[in-house]
N, C-alpha and C positions, 0 to 999 in steps of 0.2 A: 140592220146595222149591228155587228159584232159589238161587245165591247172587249177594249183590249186588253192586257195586265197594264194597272198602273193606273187608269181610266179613274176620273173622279166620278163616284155614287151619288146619288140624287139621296135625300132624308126618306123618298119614296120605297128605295131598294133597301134599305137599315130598318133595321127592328129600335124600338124605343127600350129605352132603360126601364130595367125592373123593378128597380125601388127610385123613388121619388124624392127627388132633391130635398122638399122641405120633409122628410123622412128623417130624418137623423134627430130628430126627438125624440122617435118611438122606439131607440136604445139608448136611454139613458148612459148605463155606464162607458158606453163607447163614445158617445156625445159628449160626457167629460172628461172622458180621456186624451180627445182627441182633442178637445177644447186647452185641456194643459199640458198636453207633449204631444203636437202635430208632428214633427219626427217622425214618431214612431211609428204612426198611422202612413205618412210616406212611405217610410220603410218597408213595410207588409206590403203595399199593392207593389211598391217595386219588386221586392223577394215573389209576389204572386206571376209577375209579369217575366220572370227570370234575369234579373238584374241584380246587382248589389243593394241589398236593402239599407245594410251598414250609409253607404258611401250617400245610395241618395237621399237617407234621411239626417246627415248629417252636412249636407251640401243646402238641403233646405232648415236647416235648425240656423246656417250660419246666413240665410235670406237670401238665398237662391230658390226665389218661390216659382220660377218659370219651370222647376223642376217637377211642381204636382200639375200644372197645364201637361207639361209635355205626356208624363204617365198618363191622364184623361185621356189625352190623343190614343198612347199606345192601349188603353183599355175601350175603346172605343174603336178601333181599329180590327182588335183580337177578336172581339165579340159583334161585328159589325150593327155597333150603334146609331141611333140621331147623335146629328151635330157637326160642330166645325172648331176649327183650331180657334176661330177669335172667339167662339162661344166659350172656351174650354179658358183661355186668356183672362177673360171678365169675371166668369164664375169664381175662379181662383184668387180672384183681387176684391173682390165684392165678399163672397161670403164662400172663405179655403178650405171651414170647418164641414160645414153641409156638404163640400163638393167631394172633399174628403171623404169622409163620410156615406156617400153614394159609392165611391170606387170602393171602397172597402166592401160593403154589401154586394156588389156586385162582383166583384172577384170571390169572394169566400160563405155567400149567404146570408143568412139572416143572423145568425151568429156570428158575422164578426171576426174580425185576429184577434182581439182585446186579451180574449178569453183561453189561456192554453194553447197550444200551438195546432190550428186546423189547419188544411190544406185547402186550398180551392177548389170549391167543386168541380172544375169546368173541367180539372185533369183527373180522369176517373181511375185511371190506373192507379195513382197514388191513393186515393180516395179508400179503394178496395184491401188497401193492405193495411 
């Protein structure tokens, strides 16, 4: 059995995340940052994911929070993660900061956007200059 383009993946075919949901303690100042201006931490996975970071961390400041699910999806998609869109839904409503938080690590490492302007790993060309 081929699989087609477009074919929905099993959690078996995806790789699990690299940092760990209840992780976002073990950066403090990004934990509090993100704790008092979640924006901004939207922002950076959006700018990491090649989107207007401006737009959709200010679409989520004004409680458009269906905006940090949708990025989970696209960051979970890019990097072919576990998981599922109602997973992504709940995490986001339950607990924004931790989930936050996660994307952020994973798009940019262990260090964070917090901290000066990095780029994300995962694009090595930018990485190298």
């Amino acid at each position: 059995m081929s699989e087609e383009k477009g074919s929905v993946r099993s959690d078996d075919d995806r790789d699990p995340w690299t940092f760990n949901l209840m992780g976002c303690f073990d950066d403090p100042k990004l934990c509090i940052f993100t704790f008092l201006v979640p924006c901004f931490t939207v922002g950076k996975n959006a700018e990491a994911l090649g989107e207007d970071g401006c737009q959709a961390g200010v679409w989520y400041g004004l409680g458009c929070v269906a905006i940090g699910a949708i990025l989970r999806w696209r960051v979970r998609e890019k990097q072919n993660l576990m998981g599922n869109m109602i997973a992504d839904a709940v995490l986001h409503h339950v607990c924004p900061c931790c989930a936050l938080i996660q994307e952020n690590k994973q798009l940019y490492g262990l260090k964070g956007a917090h901290v000066g302007e990095h780029t994300p790993f995962n694009d090595v060309s930018m990485a190298r200059q």
